[in-house]
TIMARZA-573658 format. One record per residue (C-alpha): residue number from 1; x, z, y. Coordinates in steps of 0.001 Angstrom, whole numbers, plus 524288, in hexadecimal, padded with zeros to 5 digits. Layout:
BEGIN
<pt drenba="NUM" east="X" up="Z" north="Y"/>
...
//
This chain:
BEGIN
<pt drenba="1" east="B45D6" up="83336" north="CA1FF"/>
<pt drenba="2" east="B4B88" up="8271C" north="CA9CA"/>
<pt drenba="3" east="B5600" up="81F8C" north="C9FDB"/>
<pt drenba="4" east="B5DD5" up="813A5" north="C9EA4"/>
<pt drenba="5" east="B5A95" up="80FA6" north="C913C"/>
<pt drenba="6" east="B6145" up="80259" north="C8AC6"/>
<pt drenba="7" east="B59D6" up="7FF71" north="C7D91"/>
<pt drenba="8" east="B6438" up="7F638" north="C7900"/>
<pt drenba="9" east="B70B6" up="7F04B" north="C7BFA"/>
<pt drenba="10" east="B7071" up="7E622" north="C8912"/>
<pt drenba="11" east="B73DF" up="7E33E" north="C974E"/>
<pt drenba="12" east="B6F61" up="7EA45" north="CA2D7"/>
<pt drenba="13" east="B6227" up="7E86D" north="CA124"/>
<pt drenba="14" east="B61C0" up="7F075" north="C94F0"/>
<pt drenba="15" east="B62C5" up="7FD34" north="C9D9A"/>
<pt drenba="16" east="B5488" up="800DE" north="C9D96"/>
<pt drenba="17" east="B5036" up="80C30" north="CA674"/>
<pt drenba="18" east="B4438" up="813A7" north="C9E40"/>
<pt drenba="19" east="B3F11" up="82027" north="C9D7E"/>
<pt drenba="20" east="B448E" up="82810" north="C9093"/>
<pt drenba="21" east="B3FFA" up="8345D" north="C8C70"/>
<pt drenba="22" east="B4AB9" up="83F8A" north="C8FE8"/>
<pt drenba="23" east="B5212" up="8424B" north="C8563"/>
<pt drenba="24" east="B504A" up="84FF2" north="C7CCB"/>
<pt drenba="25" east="B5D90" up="859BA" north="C7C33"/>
<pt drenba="26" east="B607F" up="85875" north="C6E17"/>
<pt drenba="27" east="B683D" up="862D3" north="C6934"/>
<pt drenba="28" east="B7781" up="86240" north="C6D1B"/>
<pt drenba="29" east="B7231" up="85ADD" north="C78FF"/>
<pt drenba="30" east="B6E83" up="85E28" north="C87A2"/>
<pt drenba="31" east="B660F" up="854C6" north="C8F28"/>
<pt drenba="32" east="B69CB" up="8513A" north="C9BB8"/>
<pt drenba="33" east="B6399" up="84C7E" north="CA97F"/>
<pt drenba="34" east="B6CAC" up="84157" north="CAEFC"/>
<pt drenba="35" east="B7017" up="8426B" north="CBDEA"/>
<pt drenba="36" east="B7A70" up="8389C" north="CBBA6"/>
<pt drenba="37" east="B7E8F" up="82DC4" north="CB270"/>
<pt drenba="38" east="B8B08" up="8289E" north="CB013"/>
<pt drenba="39" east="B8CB8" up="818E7" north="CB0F5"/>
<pt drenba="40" east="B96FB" up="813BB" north="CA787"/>
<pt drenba="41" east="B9A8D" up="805BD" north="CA0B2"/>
<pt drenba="42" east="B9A2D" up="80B1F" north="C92F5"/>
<pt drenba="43" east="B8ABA" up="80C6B" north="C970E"/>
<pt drenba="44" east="B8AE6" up="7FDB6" north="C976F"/>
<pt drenba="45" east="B90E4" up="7FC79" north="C89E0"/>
<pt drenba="46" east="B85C9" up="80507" north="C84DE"/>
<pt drenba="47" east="B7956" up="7FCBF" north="C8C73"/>
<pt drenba="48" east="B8010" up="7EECB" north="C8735"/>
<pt drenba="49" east="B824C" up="7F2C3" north="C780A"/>
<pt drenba="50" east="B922B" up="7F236" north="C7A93"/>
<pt drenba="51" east="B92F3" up="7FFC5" north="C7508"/>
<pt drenba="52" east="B89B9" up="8013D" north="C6986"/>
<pt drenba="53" east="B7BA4" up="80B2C" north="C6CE5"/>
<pt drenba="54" east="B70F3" up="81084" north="C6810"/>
<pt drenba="55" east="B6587" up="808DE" north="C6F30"/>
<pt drenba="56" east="B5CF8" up="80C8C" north="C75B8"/>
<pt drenba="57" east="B66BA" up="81391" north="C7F04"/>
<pt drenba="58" east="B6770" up="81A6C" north="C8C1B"/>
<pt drenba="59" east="B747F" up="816A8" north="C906E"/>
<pt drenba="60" east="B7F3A" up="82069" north="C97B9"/>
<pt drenba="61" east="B8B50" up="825F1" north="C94A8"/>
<pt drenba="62" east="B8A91" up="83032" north="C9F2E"/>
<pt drenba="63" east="B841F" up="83AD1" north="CA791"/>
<pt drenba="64" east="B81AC" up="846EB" north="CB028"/>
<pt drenba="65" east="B751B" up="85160" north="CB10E"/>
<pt drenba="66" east="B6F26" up="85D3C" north="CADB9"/>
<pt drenba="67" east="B6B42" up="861D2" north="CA093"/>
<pt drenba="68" east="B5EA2" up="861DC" north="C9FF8"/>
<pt drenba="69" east="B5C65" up="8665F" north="C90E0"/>
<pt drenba="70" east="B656F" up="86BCA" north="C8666"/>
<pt drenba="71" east="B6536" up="869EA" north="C77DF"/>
<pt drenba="72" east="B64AE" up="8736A" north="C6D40"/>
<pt drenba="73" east="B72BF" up="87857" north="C6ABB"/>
<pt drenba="74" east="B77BA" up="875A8" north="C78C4"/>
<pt drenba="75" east="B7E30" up="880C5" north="C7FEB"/>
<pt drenba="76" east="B883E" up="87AE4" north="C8A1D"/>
<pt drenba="77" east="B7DDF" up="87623" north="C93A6"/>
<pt drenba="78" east="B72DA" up="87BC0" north="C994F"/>
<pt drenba="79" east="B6617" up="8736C" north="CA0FF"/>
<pt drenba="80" east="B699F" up="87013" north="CAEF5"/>
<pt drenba="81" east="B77FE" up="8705F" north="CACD7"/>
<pt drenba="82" east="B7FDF" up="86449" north="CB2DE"/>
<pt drenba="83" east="B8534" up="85C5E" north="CA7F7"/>
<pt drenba="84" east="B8B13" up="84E10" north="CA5CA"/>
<pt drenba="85" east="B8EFD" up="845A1" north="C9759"/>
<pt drenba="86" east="B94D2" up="839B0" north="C93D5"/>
<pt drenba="87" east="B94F7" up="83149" north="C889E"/>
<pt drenba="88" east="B85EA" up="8342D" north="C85F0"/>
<pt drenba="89" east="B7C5A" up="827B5" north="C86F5"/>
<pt drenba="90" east="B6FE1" up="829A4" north="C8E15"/>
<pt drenba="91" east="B73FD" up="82C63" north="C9AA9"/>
<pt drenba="92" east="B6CA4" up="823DA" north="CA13D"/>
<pt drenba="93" east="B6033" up="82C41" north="CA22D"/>
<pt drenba="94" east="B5B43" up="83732" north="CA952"/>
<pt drenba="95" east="B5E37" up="83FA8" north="C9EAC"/>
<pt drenba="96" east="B6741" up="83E3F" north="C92F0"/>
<pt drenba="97" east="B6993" up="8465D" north="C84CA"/>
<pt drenba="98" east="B788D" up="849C1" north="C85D9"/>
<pt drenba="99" east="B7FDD" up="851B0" north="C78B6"/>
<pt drenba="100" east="B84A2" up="85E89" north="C7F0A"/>
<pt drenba="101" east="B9398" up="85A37" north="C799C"/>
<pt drenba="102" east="B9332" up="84F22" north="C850D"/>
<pt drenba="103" east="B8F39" up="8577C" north="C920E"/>
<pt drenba="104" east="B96C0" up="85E16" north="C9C8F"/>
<pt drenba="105" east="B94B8" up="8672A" north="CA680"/>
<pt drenba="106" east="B94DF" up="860E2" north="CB46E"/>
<pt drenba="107" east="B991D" up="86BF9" north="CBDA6"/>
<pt drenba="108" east="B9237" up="86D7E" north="CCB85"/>
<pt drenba="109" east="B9F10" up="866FC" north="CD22A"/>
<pt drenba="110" east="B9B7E" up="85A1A" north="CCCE6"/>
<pt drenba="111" east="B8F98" up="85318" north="CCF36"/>
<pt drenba="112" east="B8655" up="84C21" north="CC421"/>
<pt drenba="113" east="B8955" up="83D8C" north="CC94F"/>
<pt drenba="114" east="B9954" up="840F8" north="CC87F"/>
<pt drenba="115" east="B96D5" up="846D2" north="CBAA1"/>
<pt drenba="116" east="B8EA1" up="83A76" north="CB6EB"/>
<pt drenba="117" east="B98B8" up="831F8" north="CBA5B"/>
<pt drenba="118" east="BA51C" up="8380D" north="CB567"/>
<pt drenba="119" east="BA2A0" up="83CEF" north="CA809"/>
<pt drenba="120" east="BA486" up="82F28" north="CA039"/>
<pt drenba="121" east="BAF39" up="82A9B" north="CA84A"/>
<pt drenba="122" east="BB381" up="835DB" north="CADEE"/>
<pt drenba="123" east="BB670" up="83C8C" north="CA063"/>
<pt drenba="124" east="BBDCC" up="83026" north="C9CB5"/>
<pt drenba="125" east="BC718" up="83153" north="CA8DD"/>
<pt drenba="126" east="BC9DF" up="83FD4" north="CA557"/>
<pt drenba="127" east="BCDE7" up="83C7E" north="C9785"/>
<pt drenba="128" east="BD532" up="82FDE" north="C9BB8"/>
<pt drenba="129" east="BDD1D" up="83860" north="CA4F7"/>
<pt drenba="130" east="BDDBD" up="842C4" north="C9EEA"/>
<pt drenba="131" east="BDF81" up="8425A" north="C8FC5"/>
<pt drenba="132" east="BE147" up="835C9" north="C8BBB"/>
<pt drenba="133" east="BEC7C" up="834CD" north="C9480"/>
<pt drenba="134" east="BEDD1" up="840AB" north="C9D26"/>
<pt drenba="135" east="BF08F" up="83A25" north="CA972"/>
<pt drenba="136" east="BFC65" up="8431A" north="CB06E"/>
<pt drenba="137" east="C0260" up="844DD" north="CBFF5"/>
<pt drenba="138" east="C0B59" up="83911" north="CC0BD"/>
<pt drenba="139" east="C06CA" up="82F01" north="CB69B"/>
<pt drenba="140" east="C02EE" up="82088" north="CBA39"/>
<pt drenba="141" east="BF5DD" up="81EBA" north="CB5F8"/>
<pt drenba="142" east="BEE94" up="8113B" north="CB690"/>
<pt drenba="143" east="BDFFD" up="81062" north="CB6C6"/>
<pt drenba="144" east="BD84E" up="8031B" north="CB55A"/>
<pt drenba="145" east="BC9C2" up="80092" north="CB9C6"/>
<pt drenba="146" east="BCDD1" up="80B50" north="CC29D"/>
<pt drenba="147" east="BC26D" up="80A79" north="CCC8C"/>
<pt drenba="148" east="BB87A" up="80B2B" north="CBF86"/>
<pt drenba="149" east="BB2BD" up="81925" north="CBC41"/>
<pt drenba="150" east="BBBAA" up="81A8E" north="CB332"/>
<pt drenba="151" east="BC74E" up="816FB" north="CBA8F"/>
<pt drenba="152" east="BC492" up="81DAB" north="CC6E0"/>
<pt drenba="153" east="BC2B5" up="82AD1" north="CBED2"/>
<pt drenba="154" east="BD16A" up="82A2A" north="CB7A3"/>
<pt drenba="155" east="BD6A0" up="82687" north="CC526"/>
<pt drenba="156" east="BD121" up="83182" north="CCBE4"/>
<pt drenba="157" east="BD5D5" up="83A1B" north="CBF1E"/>
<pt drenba="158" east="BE37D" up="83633" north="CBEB6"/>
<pt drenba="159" east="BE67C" up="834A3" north="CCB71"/>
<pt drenba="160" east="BE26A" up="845BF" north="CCA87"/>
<pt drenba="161" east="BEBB4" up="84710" north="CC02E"/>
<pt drenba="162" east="BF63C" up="840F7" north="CC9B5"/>
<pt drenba="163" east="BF886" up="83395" north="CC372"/>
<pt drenba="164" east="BFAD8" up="826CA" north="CCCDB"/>
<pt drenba="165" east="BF0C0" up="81F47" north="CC80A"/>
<pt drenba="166" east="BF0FF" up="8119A" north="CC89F"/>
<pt drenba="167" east="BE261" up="80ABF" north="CC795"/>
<pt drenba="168" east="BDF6C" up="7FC63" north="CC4A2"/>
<pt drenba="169" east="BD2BB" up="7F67F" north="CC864"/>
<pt drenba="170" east="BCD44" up="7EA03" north="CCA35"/>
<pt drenba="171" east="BC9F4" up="7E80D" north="CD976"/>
<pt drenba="172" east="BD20F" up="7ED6C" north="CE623"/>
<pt drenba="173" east="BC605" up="7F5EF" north="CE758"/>
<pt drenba="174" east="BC518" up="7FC2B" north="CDA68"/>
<pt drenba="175" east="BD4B7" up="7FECA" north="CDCA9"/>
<pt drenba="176" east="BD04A" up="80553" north="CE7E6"/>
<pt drenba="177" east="BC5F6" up="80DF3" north="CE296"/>
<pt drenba="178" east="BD0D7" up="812FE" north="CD851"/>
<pt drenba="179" east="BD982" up="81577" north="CE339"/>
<pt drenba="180" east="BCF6E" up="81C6A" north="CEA4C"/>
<pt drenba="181" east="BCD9F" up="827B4" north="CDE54"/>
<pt drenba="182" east="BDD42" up="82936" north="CDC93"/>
<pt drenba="183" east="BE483" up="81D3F" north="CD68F"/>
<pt drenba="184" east="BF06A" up="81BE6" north="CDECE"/>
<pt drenba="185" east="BF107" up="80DAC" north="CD9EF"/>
<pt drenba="186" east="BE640" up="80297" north="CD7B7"/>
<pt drenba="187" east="BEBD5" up="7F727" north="CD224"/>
<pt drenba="188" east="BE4F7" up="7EB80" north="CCC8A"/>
<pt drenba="189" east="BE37B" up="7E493" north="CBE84"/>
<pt drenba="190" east="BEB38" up="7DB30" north="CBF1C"/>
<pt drenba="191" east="BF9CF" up="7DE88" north="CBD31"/>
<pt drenba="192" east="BF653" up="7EF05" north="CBDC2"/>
<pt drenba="193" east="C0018" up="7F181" north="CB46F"/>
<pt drenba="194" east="C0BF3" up="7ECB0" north="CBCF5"/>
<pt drenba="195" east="C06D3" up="7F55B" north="CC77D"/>
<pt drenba="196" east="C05F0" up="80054" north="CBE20"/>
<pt drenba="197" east="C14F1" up="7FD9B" north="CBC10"/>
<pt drenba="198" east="C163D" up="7FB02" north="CC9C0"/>
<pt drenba="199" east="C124D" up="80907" north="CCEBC"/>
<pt drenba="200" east="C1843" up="80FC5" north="CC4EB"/>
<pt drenba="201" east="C272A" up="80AC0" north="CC626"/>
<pt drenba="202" east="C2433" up="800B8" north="CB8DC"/>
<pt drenba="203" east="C223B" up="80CBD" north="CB0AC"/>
<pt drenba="204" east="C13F7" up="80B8C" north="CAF11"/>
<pt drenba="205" east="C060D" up="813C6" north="CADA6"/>
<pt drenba="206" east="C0600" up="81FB8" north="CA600"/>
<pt drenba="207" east="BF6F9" up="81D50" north="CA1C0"/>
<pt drenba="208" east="BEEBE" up="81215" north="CA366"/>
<pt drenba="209" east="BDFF6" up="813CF" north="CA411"/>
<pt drenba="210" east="BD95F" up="8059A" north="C9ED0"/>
<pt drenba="211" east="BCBC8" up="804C2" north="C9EDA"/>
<pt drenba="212" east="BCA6A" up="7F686" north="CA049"/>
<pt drenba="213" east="BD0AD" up="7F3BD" north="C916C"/>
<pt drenba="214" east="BD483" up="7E722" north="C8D22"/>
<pt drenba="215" east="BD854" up="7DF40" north="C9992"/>
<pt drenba="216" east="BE09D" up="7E9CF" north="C9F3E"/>
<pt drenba="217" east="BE75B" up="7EE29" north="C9255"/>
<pt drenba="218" east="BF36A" up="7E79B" north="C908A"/>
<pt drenba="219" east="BF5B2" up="7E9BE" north="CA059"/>
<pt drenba="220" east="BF261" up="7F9F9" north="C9F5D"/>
<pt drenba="221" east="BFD40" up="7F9BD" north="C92D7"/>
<pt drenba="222" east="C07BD" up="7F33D" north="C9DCB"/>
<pt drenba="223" east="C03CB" up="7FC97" north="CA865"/>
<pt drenba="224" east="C087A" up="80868" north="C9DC7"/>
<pt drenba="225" east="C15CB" up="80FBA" north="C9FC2"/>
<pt drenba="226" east="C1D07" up="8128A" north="C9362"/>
<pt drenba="227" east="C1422" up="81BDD" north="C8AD9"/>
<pt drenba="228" east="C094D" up="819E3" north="C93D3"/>
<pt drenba="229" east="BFA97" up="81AB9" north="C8EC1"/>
<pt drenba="230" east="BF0E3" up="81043" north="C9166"/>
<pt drenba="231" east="BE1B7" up="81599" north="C902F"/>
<pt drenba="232" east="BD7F1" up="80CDB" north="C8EE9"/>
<pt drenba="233" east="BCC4B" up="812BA" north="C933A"/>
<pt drenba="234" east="BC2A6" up="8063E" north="C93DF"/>
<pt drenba="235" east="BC0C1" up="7F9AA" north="C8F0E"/>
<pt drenba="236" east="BBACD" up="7F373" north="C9B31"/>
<pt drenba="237" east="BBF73" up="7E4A8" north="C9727"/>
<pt drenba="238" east="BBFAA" up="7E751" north="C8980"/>
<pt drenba="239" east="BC622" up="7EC77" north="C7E25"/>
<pt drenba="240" east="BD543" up="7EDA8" north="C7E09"/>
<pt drenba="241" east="BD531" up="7E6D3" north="C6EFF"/>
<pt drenba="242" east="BE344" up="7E3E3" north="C6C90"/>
<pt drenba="243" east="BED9C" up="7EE37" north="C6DC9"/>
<pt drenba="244" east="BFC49" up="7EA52" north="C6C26"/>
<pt drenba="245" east="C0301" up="7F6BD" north="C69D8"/>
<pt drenba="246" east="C1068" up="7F009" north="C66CE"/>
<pt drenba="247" east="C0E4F" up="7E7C2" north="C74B4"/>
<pt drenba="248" east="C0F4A" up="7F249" north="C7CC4"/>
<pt drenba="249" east="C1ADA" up="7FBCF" north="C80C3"/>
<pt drenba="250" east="C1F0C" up="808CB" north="C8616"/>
<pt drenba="251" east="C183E" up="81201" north="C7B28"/>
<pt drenba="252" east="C0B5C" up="80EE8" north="C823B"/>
<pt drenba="253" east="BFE55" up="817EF" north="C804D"/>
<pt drenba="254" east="BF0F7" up="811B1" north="C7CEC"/>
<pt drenba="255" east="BE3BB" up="81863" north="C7B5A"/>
<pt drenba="256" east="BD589" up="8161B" north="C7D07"/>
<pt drenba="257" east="BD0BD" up="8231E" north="C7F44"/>
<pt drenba="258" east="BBF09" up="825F6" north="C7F35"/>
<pt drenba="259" east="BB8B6" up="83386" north="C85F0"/>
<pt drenba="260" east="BB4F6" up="83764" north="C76B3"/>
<pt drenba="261" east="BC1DD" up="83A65" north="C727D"/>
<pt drenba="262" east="BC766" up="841E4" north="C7F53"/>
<pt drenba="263" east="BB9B6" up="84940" north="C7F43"/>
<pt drenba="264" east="BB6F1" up="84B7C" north="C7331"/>
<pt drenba="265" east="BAD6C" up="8557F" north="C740D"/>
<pt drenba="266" east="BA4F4" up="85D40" north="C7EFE"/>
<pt drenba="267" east="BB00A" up="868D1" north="C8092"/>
<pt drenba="268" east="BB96D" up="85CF3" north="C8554"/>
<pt drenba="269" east="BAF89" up="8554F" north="C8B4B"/>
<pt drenba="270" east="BAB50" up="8614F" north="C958E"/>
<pt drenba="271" east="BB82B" up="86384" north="C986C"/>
<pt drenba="272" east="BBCA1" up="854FF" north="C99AA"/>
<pt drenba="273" east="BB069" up="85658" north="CA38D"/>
<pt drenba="274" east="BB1C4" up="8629A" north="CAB27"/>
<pt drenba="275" east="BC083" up="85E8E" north="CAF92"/>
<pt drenba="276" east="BBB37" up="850D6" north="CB383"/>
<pt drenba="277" east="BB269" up="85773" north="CBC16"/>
<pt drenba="278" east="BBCA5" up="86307" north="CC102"/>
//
């Protein structure tokens, strides 16, 4: 089979296309044929040795196909069924070995490429909105990189739970792309929390979605009403490493929530899944 292989840590370059033999369906495991692969940063942390790997590796977090061969013990799936996972490396490849505990069902509604690209970020937007802090009809919520995959995603979400969702991005056009899936605001960087307070009479966001970490984190705290929750959901310009609890005010909430812990297991995952495609 056609693979991206990377035998050890590196730039670019170290992305090697090679032919691999297709992998077996070990028992507990399904092997499926990727129509579509999902392109994310974390696969960048893997190919440069940021996040520690077993080399040689096939890198990929994510992807949709058919099952083309089942393991011993496996009962949910059958060959030919439409599937997609996340969080399983060796995606990049015609074919990849995926535990049974990490696939969903893709129903006819939604195509293979769609599937591909929502499961990673897509399942992160439906826990962001709706368990870590269930986004409700009314709230002010603030989104930042809002015109990334990411951001786009918990726009569109909780702007379909009825928030007024305010989105900060870098560029007028990236503030217009979040406009275009549902913000009713796009405000820059610089100074976002006094427009926060601004549109909402001084009172301030209910939730704050950060992905961009430590040079936005003192701002997203001031853009909080009292007992507001600020989520920081990526660490695009580094590690928030100094938290002043005592510093800030108004009984504020803090969390840095991961996909493990809000689907913990393949019941919650398919779920999590099925209403992100609904």
């Amino acid at each position: 089979m056609r693979a991206v292989h990377v035998t050890e840590a590196g730039a670019p370059s170290a992305l090697t296309p090679t032919e691999l033999p297709e992998p077996a369906a070990l028992p507990g495991h399904v092997v499926v044929r990727n129509a579509a692969v999902g392109l994310n940063f974390i696969d960048v942390y893997y190919r440069n040795g940021t996040y520690p790997a077993p080399y040689p590796l096939i890198p990929g977090q994510e992807a949709a196909g058919t099952v083309t061969a089942i393991g011993e013990g496996v009962d949910d799936f059958r060959q030919g069924d439409r599937v997609a996972y996340a969080t399983q490396l060796g995606a990049y490849a015609e074919y990849t070995a995926v535990p049974v505990g990490k696939l969903v069902p893709v129903p006819e509604t939604v195509s293979l490429d769609d599937a591909a690209a929502l499961m990673l970020q897509g399942l992160a937007a439906h826990y962001l909105s709706h368990t870590t802090h269930p986004v409700a009809a009314g709230e002010t919520v603030v989104v930042l990189a809002a015109a990334g995959g990411l951001g786009q995603l918990l726009v569109q979400l909780a702007a379909h739970r009825g928030a007024q969702v305010v989105a900060v991005a870098s560029s007028k056009e990236k503030r217009e792309a979040a406009l275009a899936v549902g913000a009713q605001h796009a405000v820059p960087y610089e100074g976002f929390a006094d427009a926060v307070r601004e549109l909402t009479g001084g009172e301030g966001a209910h939730v704050v979605y950060d992905s961009v970490g430590a040079a936005t984190f003192e701002t997203s705290v001031k853009a909080l009403r009292r007992r507001g929750t600020l989520v920081v959901c990526g660490l695009s310009s580094g590690p928030v490493l100094d938290v002043e609890l005592l510093r800030t005010s108004g009984s504020l909430h803090l969390t840095r929530p991961t996909l493990a812990d809000h689907v913990p297991d393949a019941p919650s995952l398919r779920a999590a899944a099925a209403e992100l495609f609904r």
